[in-house]
C-alpha positions as CSV (number, residue, x, y, z in Angstrom):
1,X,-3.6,3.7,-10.5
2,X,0.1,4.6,-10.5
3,X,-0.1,4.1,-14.3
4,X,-2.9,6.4,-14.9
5,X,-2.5,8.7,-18.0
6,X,-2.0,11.4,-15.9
7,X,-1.2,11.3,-12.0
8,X,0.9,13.4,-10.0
9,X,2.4,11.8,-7.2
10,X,1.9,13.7,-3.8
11,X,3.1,13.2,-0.1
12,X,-0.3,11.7,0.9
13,X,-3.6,10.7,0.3
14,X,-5.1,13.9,2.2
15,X,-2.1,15.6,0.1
16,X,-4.2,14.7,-2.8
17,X,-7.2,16.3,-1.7
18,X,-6.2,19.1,-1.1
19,X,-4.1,19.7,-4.4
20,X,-7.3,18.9,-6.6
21,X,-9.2,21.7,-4.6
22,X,-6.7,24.0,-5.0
23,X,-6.8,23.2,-9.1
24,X,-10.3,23.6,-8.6
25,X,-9.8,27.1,-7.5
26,X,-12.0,26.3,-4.3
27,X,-11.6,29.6,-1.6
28,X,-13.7,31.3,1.3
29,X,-17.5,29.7,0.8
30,X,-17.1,27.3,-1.9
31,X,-19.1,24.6,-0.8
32,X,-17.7,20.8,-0.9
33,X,-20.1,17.8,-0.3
34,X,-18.5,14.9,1.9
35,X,-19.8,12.0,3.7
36,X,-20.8,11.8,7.4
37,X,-18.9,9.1,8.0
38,X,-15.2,10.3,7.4
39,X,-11.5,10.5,9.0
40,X,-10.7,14.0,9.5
41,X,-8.1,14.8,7.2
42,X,-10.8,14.3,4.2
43,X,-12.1,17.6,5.8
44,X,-9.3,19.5,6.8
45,X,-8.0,20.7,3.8
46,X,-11.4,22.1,2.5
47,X,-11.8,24.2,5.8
48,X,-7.9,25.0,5.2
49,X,-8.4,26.4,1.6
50,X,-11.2,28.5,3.1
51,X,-14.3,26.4,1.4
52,X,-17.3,25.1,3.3
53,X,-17.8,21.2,3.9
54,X,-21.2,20.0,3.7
55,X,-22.1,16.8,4.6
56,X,-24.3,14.3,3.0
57,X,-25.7,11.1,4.6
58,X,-25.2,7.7,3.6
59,X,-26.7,4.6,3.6
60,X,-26.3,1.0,4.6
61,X,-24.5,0.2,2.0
62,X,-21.7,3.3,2.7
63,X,-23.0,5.1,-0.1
64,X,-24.5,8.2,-0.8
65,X,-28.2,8.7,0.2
66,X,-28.9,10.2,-4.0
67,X,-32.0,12.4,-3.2
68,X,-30.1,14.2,-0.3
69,X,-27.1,14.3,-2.5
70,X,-28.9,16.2,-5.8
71,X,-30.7,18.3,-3.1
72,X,-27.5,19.6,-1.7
73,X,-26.0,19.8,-5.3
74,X,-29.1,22.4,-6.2
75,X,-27.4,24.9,-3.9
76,X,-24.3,24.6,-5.8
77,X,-21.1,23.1,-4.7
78,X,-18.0,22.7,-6.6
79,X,-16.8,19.2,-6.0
80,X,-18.5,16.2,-3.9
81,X,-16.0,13.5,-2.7
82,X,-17.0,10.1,-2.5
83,X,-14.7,7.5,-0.6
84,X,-14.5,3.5,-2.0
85,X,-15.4,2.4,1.9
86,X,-13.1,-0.6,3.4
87,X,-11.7,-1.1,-0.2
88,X,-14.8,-2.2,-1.3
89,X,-15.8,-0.4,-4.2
90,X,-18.8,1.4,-4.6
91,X,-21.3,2.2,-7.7
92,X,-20.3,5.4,-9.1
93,X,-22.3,5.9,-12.0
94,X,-25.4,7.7,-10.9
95,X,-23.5,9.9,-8.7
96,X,-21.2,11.0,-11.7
97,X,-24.4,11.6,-13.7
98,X,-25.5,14.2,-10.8
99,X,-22.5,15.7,-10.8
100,X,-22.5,16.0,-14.8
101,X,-26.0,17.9,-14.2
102,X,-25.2,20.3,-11.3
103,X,-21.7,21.1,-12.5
104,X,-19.5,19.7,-9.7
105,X,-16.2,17.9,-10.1
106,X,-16.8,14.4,-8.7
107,X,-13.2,13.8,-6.5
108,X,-13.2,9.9,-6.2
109,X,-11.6,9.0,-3.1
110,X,-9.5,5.9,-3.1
111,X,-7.4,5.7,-0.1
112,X,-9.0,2.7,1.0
113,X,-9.0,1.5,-2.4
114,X,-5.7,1.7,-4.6
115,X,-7.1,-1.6,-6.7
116,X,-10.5,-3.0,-8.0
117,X,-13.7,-2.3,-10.4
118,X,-16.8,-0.4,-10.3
119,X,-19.9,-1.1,-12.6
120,X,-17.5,-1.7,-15.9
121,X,-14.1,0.7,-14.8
122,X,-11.2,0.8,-12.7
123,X,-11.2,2.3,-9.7
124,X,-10.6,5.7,-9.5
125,X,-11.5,6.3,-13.3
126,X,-15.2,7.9,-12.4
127,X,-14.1,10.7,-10.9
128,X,-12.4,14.4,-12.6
129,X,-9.9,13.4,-10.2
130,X,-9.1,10.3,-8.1
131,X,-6.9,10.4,-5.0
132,X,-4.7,7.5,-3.3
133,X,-2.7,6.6,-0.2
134,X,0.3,4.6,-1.2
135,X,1.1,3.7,2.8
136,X,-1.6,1.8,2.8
137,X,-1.1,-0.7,0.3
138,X,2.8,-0.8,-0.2
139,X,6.1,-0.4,2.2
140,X,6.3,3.2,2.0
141,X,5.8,5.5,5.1
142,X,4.6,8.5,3.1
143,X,2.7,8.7,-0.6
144,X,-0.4,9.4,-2.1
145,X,-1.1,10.1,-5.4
146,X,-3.5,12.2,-7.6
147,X,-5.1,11.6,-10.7
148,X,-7.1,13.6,-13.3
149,X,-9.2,12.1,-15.7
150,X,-10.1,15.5,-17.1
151,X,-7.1,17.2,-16.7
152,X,-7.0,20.9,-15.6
153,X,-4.9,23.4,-16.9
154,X,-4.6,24.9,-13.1
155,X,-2.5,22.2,-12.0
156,X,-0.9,22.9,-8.8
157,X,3.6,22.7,-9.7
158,X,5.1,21.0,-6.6
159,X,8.0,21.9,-4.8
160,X,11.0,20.4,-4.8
161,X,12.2,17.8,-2.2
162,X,15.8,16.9,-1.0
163,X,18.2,13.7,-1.2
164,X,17.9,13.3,2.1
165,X,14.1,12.7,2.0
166,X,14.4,10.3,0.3
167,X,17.0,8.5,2.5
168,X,14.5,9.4,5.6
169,X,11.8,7.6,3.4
170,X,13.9,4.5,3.1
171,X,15.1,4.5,6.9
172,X,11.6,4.6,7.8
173,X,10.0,2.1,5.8
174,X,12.6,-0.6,6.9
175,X,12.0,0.5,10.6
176,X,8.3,-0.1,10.3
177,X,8.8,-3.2,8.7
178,X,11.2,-4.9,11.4
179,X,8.6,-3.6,14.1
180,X,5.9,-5.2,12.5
181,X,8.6,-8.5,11.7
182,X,8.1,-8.3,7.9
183,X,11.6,-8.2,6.6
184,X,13.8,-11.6,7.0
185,X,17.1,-11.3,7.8
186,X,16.8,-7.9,9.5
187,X,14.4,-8.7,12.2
188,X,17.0,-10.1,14.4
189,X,19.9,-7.8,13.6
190,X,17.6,-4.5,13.5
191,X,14.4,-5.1,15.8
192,X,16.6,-5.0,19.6
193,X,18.5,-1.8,18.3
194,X,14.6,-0.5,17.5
195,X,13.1,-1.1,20.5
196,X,15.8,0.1,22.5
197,X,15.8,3.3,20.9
198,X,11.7,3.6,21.9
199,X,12.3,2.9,25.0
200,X,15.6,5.3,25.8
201,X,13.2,7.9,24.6
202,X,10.3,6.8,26.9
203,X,7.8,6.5,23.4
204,X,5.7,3.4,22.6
205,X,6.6,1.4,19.4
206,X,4.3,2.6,16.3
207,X,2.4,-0.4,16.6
208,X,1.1,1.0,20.2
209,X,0.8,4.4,19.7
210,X,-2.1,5.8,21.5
211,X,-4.8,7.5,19.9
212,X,-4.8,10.8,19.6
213,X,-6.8,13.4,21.4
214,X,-10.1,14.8,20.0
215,X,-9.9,18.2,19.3
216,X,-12.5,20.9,19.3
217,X,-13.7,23.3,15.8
218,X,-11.0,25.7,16.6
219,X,-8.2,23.5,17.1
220,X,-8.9,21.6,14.1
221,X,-9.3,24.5,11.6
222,X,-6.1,26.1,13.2
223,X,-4.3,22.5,12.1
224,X,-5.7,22.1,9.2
225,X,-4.9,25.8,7.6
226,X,-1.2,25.4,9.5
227,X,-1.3,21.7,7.9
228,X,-2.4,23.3,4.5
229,X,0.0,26.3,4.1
230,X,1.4,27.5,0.7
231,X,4.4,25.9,1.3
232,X,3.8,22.9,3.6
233,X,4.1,19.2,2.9
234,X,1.2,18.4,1.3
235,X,2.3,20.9,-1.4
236,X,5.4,19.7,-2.2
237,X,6.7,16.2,-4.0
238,X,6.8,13.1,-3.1
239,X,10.6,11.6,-1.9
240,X,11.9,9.8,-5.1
241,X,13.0,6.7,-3.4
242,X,8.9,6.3,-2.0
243,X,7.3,6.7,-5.1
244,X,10.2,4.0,-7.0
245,X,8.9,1.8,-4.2
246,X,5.5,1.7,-5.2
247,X,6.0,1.4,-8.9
248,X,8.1,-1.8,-8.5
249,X,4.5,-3.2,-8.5
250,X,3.9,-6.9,-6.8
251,X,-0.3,-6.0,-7.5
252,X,-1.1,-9.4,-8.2
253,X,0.3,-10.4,-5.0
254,X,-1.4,-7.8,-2.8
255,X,-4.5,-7.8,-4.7
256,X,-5.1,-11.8,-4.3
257,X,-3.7,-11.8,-0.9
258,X,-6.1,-9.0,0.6
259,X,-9.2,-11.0,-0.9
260,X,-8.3,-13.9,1.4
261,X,-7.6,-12.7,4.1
262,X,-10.6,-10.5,4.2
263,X,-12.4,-13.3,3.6
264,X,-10.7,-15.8,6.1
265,X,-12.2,-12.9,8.8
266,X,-15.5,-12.8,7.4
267,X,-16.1,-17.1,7.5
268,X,-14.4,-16.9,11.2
269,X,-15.8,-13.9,12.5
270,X,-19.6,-14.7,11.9
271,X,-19.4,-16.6,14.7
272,X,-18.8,-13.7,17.1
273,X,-22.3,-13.5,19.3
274,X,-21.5,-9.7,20.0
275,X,-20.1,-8.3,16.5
276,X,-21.1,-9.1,12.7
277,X,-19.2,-8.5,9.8
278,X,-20.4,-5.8,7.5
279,X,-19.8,-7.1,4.5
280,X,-19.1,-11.3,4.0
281,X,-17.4,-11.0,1.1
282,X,-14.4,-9.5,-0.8
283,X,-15.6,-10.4,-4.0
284,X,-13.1,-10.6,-7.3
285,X,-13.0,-6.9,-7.7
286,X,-11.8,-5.7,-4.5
287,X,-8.2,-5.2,-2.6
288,X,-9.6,-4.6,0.8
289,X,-7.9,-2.0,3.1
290,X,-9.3,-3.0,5.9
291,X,-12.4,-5.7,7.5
292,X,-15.5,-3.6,8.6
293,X,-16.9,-5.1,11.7
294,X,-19.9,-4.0,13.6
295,X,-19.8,-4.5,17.2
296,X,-22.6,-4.4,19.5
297,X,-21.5,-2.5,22.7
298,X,-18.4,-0.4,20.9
299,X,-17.4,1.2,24.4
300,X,-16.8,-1.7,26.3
301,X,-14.4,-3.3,24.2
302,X,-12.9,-1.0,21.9
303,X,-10.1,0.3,24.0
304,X,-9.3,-3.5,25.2
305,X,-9.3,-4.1,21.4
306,X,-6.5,-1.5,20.9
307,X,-4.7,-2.5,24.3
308,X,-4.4,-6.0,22.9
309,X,-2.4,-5.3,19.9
310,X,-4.9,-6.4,17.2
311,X,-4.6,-4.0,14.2
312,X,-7.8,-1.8,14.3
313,X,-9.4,1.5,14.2
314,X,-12.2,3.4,14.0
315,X,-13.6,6.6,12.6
316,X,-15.4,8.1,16.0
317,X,-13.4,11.7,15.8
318,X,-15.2,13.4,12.7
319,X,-14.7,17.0,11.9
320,X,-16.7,18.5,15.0
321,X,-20.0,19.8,14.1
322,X,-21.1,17.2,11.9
323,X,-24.4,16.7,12.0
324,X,-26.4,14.4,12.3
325,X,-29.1,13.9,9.1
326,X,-32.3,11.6,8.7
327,X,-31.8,7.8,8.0
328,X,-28.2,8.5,7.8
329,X,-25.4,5.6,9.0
330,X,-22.5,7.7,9.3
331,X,-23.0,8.8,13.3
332,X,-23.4,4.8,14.3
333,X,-20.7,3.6,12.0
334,X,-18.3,6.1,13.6
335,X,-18.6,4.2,16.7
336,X,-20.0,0.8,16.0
337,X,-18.0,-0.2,12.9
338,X,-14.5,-1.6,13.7
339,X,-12.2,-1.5,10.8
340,X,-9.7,-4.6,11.6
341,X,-6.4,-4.9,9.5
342,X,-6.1,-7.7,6.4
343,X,-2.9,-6.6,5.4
344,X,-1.2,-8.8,2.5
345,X,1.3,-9.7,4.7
346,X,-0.8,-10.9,7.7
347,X,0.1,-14.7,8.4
348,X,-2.4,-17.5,9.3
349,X,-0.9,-17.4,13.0
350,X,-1.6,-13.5,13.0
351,X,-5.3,-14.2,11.9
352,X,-5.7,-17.0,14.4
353,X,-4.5,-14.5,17.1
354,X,-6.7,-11.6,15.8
355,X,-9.7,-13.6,15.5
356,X,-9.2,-15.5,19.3
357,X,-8.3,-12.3,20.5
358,X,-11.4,-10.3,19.2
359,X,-13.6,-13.6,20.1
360,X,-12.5,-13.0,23.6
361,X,-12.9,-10.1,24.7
362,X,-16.0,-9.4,22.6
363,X,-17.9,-12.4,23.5
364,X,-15.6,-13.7,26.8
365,X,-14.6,-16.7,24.8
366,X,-11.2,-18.2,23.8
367,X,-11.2,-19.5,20.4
């Protein structure tokens, strides 16, 4: 994606989002169609920009439900964003031709999917614009990325960012990746002076930062339009040194990598008695952010999960008020669908562990 014909590179994924609306022109009541199931930040900049998100179901397969969709798209709305689930991609076609007849500019969301291909194109190259998170896919601790595939002569001019961002970018990314023991040689040197700077200022390492709070409709709109200012980060440039990071490349790596990992969980996990995997297969045109994994009882084991150190998430605080819509997934996926970590970097120890660990405490077993 980073050599698109045209992409501007932002400070984030949600960064990107929000600068394609604001090309858009979207303000107070422009309606924007999103998914159920969603992190919050897809939402917050619409509500910070003053348009209205509307929220279409999905189904099984973590796409949109398509009579729903052109139902909602009959009332008018002036973009629909459509996220690339797990890194898996998903089939765009039909849903650009909607878009084509209602008049809505398709925004193809790709944070979960910086590589891959989708019924005959790249990712990211069915949308009017495509967005990306760079920190999820390379050693960078900020980045995203926007592209336009029918450019817009509303483009949104950045502003400026500082040498020293740039330096902060750097510092960071090497701290993260002695945390998580990536980078030989400075492991030993850098990792003690690390955790003994965590633990002087009574703060967990990043890899056990507790989640954070779930806010209510007022809190989050406050955030997001404080989040979304004229002049905040989201509208400014990405720090030079993040953005030479990511364009030293290493795709083939990462790309190849991601597949097998992803699909080291899927073989091992299926023998879980209380979780299934949601998908069994990376197949050869997919960089997988993450492995989607349903569990059975969610509640009893989710925090152990976290507690234990195994990479995962979920998406179980969506933008409050988000309904709930017939023979949709989203609302059960929030809470039954782990998403487990098959970073490229992720050893064959580290999968052992993940898998034993997730095999005992979701079915009382040691692997």
């Amino acid at each position: 994606m980073t050599n698109a014909a045209s992409v501007t590179p932002t400070t984030s994924g949600r960064a990107a989002i929000a600068l394609a609306l604001r090309t858009l022109g979207c303000k107070h009541g422009d309606r924007v169609l999103v998914p159920t199931y969603h992190c919050p930040t897809m939402v917050a900049p619409i509500v910070a920009l003053g348009g209205e998100p509307v929220f279409y179901p999905i189904d099984e397969a973590g796409s949109p439900q398509l009579s729903t969709l052109e139902a909602q798209l009959k009332h008018g709305a002036i973009a629909v964003i459509v996220p690339h689930y797990f890194g898996l991609p998903r089939p765009m076609r039909a849903i650009r031709t909607l878009c084509d007849r209602y008049g809505a500019a398709l925004i193809e969301d790709c944070a979960h999917a910086f590589f891959g291909r989708i019924e005959g194109r790249t990712i990211g190259a069915w949308g009017d614009f495509a967005i990306a998170s760079l920190t999820k896919f390379f050693p960078v601790t900020e980045g995203g990325c926007l592209i336009q595939n029918r450019p817009h002569p509303a483009l949104l001019k950045l502003g400026a960012r500082g040498f020293s961002d740039s330096i902060k970018v750097i510092a960071d990314a090497i701290e993260l990746g002695v945390i998580h023991q990536r980078i030989r040689g400075l492991n030993l040197i850098l990792g003690p002076l690390y955790r003994a700077k965590y633990k002087l200022r009574g703060q967990a390492l990043r890899t056990q930062a507790p989640p954070p709070p779930t806010p209510d409709l007022d809190a989050s709109v406050k955030q997001a339009k404080f989040d979304f200012a004229a002049d905040a980060l989201p509208f400014r440039r990405i720090a030079s040194s993040a953005w030479r990071l990511v364009k030293l490349g290493g795709a083939g790596r990462i790309v190849a990598r991601r597949q097998s990992r992803f699909n080291w969980l899927a073989e091992r996990l299926a023998r879980l008695q209380g979780a299934r995997p949601l998908c069994t297969n990376a197949g050869d045109n997919a960089a997988p952010y993450v492995f989607p994994l349903w569990v059975d009882d969610p509640e009893r084991v989710y925090q152990k999960i976290r507690l234990s150190g195994v990479p995962v998430f979920r998406w179980d605080d969506r933008w409050p008020g988000t309904p709930s819509l017939p023979g949709d997934v989203g609302g059960t996926w929030s809470h039954h669908v782990f998403q487990i970590g098959c970073h490229q970097d992720l050893t064959s120890s580290d999968l052992s562990w993940i898998a034993d660990t997730l095999e005992s405490i979701i079915d009382g077993k040691q692997g």
